[in-house]
LUMSE-64517 format. One record per residue (C-alpha): x, z, y; residue in one letter; residue number from 1. Coordinates in pm, 1 decimal. Example, Ala and Ser with C-alpha at 12.3 -4.5 7.8 and 13.67 -1.06 7.14 Angstrom:
% LUMSE-64517
+----------+----------+----------+---------+-----+
|       xx |       zz |       yy | residuo | num |
+----------+----------+----------+---------+-----+
|   1230.0 |    780.0 |   -450.0 |       a |   1 |
|   1367.0 |    714.0 |   -106.0 |       s |   2 |
+----------+----------+----------+---------+-----+
% end
This chain:
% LUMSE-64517
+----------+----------+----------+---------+-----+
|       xx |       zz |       yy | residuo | num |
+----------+----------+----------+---------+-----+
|   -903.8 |    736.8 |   2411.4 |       x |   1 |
|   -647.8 |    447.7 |   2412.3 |       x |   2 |
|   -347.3 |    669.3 |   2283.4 |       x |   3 |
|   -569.5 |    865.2 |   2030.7 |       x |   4 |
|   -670.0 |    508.9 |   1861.2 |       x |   5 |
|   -322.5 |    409.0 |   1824.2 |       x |   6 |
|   -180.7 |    699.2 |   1665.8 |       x |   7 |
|   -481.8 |    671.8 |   1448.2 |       x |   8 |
|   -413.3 |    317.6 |   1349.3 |       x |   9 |
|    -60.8 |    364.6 |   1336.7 |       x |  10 |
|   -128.7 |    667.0 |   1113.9 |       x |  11 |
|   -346.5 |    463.4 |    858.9 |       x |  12 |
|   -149.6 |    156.1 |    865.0 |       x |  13 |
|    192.9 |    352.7 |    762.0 |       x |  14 |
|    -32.7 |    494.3 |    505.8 |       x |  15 |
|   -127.3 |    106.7 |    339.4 |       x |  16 |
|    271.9 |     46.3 |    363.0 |       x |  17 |
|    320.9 |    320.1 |    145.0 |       x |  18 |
|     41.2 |    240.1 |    -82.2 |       x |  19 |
|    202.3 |   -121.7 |   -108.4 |       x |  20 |
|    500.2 |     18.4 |   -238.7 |       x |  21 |
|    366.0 |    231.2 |   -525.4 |       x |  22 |
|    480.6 |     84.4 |   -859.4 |       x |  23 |
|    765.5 |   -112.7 |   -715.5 |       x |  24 |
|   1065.3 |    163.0 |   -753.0 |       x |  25 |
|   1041.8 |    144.5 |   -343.9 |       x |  26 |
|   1300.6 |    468.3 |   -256.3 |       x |  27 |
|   1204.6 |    633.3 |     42.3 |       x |  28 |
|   1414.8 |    425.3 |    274.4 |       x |  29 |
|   1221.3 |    119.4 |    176.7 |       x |  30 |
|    887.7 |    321.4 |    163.9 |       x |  31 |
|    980.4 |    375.9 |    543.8 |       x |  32 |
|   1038.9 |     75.4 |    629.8 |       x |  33 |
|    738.4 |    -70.1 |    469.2 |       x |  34 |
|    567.9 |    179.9 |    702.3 |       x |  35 |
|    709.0 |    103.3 |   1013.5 |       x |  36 |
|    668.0 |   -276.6 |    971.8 |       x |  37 |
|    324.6 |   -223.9 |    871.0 |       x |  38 |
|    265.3 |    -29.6 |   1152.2 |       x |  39 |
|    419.8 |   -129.6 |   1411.5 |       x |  40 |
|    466.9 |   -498.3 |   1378.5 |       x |  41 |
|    112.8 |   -621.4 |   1519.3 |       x |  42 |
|    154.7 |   -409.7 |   1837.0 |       x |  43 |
|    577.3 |   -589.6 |   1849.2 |       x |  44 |
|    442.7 |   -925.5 |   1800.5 |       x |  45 |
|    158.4 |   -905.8 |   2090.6 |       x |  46 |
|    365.7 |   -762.5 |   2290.3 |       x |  47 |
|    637.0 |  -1028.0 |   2263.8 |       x |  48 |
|    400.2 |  -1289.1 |   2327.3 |       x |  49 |
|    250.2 |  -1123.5 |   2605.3 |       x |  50 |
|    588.6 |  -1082.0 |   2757.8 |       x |  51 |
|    521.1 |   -661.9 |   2754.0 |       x |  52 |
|    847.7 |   -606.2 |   2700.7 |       x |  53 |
|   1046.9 |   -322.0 |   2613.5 |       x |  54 |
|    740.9 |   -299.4 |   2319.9 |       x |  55 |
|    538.3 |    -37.4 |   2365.8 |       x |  56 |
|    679.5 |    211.0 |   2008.5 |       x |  57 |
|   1048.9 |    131.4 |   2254.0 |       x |  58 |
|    886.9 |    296.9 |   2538.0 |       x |  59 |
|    707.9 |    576.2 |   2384.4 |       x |  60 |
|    937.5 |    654.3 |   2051.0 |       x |  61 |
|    626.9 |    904.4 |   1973.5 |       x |  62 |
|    437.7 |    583.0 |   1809.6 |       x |  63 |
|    751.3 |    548.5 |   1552.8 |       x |  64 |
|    746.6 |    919.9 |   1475.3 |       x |  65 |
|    389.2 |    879.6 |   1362.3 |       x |  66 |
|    455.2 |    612.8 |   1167.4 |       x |  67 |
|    831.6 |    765.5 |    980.7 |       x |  68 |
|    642.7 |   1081.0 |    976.9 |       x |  69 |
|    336.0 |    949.7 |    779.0 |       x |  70 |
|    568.4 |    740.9 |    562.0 |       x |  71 |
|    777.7 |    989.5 |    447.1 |       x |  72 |
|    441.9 |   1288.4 |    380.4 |       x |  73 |
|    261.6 |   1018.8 |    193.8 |       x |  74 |
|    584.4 |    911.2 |      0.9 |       x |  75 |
|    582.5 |   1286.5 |   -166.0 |       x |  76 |
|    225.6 |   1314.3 |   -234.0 |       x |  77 |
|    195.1 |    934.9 |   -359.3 |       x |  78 |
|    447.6 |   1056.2 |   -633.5 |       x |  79 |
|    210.8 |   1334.9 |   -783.8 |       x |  80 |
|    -84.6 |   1140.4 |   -731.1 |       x |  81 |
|   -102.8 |    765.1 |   -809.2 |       x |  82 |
|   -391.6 |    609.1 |   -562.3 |       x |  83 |
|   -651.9 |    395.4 |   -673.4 |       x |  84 |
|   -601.2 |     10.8 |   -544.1 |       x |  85 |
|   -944.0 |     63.0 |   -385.5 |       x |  86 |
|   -730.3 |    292.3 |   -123.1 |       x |  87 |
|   -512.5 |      5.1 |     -2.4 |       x |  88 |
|   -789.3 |   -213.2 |     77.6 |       x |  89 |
|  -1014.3 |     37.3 |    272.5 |       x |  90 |
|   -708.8 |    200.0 |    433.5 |       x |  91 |
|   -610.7 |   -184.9 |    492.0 |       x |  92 |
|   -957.3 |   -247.7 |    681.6 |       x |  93 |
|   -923.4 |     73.1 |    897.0 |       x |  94 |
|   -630.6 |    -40.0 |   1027.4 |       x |  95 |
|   -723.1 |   -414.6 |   1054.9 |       x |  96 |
|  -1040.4 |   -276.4 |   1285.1 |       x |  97 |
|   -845.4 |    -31.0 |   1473.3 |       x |  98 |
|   -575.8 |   -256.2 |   1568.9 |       x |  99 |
|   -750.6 |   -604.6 |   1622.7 |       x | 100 |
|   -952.2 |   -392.7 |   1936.0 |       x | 101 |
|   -662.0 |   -229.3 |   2084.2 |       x | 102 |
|   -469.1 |   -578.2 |   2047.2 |       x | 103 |
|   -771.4 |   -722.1 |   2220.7 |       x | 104 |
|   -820.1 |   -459.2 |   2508.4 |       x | 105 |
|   -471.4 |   -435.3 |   2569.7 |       x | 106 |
|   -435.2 |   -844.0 |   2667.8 |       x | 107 |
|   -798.8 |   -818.2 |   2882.2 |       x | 108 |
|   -592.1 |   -529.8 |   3039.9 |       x | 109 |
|   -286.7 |   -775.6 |   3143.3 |       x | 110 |
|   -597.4 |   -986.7 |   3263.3 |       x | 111 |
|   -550.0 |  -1260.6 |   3003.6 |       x | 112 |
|   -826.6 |  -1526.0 |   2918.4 |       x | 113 |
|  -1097.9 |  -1462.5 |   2678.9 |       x | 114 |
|   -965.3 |  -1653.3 |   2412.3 |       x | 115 |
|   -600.1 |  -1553.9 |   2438.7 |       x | 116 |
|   -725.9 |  -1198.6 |   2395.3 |       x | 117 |
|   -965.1 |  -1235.6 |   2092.5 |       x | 118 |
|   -612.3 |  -1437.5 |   1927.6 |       x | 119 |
|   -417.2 |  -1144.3 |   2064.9 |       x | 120 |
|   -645.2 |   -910.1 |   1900.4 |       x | 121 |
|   -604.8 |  -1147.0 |   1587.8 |       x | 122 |
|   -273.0 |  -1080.2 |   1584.2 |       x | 123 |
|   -214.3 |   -724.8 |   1624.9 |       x | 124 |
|   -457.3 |   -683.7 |   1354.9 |       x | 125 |
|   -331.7 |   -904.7 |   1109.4 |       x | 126 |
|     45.4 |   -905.1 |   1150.4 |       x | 127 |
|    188.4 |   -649.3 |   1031.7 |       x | 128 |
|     16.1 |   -654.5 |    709.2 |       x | 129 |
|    110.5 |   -996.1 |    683.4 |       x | 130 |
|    439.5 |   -859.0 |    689.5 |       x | 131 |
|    421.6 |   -579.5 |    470.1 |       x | 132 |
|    305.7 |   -819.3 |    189.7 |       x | 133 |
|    576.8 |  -1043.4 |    236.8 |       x | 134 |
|    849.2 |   -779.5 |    208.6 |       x | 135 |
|    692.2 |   -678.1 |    -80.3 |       x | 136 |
|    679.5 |  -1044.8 |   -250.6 |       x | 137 |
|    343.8 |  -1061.8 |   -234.1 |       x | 138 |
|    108.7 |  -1361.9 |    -83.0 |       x | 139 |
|    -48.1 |  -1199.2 |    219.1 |       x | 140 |
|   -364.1 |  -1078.2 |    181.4 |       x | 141 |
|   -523.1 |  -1252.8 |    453.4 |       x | 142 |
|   -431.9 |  -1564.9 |    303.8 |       x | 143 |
|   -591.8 |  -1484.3 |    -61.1 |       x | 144 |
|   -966.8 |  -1557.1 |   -103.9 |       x | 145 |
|  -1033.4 |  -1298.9 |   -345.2 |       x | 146 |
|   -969.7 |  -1075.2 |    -29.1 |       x | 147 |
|  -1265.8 |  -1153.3 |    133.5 |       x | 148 |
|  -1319.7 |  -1205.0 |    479.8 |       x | 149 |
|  -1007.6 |  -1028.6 |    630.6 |       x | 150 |
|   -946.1 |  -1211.9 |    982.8 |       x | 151 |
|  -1258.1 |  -1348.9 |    985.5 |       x | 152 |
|  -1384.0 |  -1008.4 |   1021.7 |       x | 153 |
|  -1075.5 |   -920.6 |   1273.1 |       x | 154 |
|  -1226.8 |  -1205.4 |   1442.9 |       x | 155 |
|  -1586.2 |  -1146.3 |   1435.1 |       x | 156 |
|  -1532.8 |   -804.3 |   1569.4 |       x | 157 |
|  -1311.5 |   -889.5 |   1835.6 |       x | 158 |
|  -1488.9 |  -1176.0 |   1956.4 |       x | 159 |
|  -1805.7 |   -946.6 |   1982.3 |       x | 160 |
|  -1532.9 |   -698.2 |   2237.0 |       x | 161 |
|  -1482.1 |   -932.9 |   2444.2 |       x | 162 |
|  -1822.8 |  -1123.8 |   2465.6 |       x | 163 |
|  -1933.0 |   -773.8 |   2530.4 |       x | 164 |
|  -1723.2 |   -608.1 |   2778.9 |       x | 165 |
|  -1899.7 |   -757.8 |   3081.7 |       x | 166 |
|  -2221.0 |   -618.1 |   2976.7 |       x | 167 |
|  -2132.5 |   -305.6 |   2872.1 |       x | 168 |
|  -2022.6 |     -5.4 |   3133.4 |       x | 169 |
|  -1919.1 |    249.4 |   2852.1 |       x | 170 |
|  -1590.7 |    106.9 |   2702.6 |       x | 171 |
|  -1584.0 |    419.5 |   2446.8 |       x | 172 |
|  -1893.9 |    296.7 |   2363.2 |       x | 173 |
|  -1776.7 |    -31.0 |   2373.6 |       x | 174 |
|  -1495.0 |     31.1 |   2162.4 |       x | 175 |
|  -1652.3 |    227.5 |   1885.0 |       x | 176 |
|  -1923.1 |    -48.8 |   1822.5 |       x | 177 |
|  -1664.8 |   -352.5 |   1774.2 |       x | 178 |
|  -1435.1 |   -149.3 |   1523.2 |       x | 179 |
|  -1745.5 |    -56.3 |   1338.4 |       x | 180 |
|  -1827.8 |   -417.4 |   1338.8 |       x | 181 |
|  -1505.0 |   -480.1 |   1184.3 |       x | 182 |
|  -1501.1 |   -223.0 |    914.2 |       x | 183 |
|  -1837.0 |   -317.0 |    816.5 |       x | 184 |
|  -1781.9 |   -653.3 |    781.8 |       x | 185 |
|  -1467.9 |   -633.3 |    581.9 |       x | 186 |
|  -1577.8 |   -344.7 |    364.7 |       x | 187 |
|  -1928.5 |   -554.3 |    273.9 |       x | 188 |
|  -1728.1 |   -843.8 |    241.6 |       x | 189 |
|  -1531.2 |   -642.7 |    -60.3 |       x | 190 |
|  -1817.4 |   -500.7 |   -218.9 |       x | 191 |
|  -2024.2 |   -844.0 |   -227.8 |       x | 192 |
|  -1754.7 |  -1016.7 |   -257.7 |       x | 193 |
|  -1806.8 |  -1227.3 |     50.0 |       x | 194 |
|  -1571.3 |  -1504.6 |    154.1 |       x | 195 |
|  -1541.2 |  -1861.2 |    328.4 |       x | 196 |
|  -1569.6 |  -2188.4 |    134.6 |       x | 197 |
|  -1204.9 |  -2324.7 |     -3.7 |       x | 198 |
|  -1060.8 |  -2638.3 |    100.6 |       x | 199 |
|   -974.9 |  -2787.0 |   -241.0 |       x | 200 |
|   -942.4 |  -3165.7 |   -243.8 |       x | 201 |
|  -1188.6 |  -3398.9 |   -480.4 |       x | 202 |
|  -1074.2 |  -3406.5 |   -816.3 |       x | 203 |
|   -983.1 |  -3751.7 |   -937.9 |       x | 204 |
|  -1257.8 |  -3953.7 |  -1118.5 |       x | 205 |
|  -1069.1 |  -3983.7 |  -1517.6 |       x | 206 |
|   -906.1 |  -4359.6 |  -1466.2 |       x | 207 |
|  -1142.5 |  -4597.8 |  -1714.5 |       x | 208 |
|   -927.9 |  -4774.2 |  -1968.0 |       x | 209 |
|   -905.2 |  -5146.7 |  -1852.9 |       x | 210 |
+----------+----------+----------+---------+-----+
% end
């Protein structure tokens, strides 16, 4: 179940790097790139922190084949068919769910705290988007309100994993129900346009003339 997840979040996160590049004369090198970090850079900074080291797409090379492989099929078909930008966001929160529970399960695997696994879940989920954006010159989109609820609802979901996992015997089960969690929170978030308050400072009372 573990390795079938992956390659399926791998899959769809290559797939939102390649998106990201559309309308940016990105060649194919940098389309693959965009892939890979998109992909794969969650999973390298988790497993940094958690000391996991060689990473885990170092130790099984079939993880960066998934992601090149996706990155270069969706670079040909992008280029006779222009996505909507609708497709980067859902594609986004696929791979935000996907990867904030297999960040999650992999650090209650190496028996860390509760808390260092919902951040490690966080992480994974968040990071290599984060990333992506940059590369591309954009602000990240889990630091732009008119997102809506993007690691909050990497955060919600995971924090319901792990809150759950001693009370629940069926970690498919488990598994399935905290992703869904995710998704559904981030895709209701877009269409209602949910999001948290801003912190914007008082404005200045006008200065009365003396």
């Amino acid at each position: 179940m573990q390795p079938l997840l992956e390659h399926f979040g791998i899959a769809v996160a290559a797939l939102t790097g390649v998106l990201a590049a559309r309308g940016r004369r990105v060649d194919l090198f940098g389309v693959v790139v965009l892939a890979m970090v998109t992909a794969l850079g969650g999973g390298t900074l988790r497993d940094l922190l958690a000391g996991d080291t060689p990473v885990l797409w170092v130790r099984q090379p079939e993880y960066l084949l998934n992601a090149v492989g996706v990155a270069v099929i969706g670079f040909f078909l992008a280029r006779h068919r222009t996505p909507p930008l609708a497709a980067l966001h859902v594609a986004d929160a696929f791979a935000l769910a996907l990867f904030s529970i297999i960040g999650a399960k992999k650090a209650l695997g190496l028996e860390f705290s509760a808390p260092v696994a919902i951040a490690m879940g966080v992480i994974t989920g968040v990071a290599g988007g984060i990333l992506r954006d940059v590369l591309v010159g954009e602000i990240p989109l889990v630091f732009r309100p008119e997102i809506h609820l993007y690691a909050t609802a990497a955060l919600a979901g995971v924090a319901l994993h792990v809150a759950l996992r001693p009370h629940m015997a069926d970690e498919t089960a488990l598994t399935v129900l905290s992703t869904c969690a995710i998704l559904a929170l981030r895709l209701s978030a877009i269409r209602w346009r949910l999001a948290l308050p801003l912190f914007e400072a008082e404005k200045e009372e006008a200065k009365k003339p003396d």
